[in-house]
C-alpha positions in Angstrom: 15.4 -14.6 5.7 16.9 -11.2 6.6 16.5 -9.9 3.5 13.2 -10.9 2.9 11.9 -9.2 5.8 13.8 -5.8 5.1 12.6 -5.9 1.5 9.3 -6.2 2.7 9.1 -3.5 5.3 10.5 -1.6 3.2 7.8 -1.6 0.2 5.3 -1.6 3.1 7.0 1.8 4.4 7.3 3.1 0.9 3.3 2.4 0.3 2.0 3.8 3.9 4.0 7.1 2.7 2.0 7.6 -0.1 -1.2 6.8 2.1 -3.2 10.2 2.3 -3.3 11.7 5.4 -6.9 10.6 5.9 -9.1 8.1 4.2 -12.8 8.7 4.1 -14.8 5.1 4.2 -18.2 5.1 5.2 -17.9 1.1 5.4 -15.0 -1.6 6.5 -15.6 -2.8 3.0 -15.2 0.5 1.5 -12.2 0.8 3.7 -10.6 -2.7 2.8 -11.5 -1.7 -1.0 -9.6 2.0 -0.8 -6.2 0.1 0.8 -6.2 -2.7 -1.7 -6.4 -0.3 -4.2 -3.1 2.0 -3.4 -1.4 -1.2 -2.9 -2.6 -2.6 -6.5 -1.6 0.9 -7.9 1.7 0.9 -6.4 2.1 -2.5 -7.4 1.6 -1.4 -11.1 3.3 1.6 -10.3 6.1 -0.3 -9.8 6.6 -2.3 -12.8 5.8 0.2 -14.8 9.3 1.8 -14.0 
């Protein structure tokens, strides 16, 4: 269970790193949309390596 939880806070601090600084939304949706969408492309990010 241990390691579950440290190998998921750990991709979870890996992805808020590459967050930017600041994302614009005008909307919640557009908001939910922008944060699925780093985590999709880290997710293909990583098994691309």
């Amino acid at each position: 269970v241990k390691f579950i939880r440290k190998r998921i806070e750990s991709a979870f601090s890996v992805i808020t790193q590459r967050f930017p600084a600041h994302i614009h939304a005008v909307t919640s949706h557009g908001f939910e949309l922008k944060v699925f969408l780093f985590i999709l492309a880290y997710g293909i990010e990583k098994t691309m390596l």
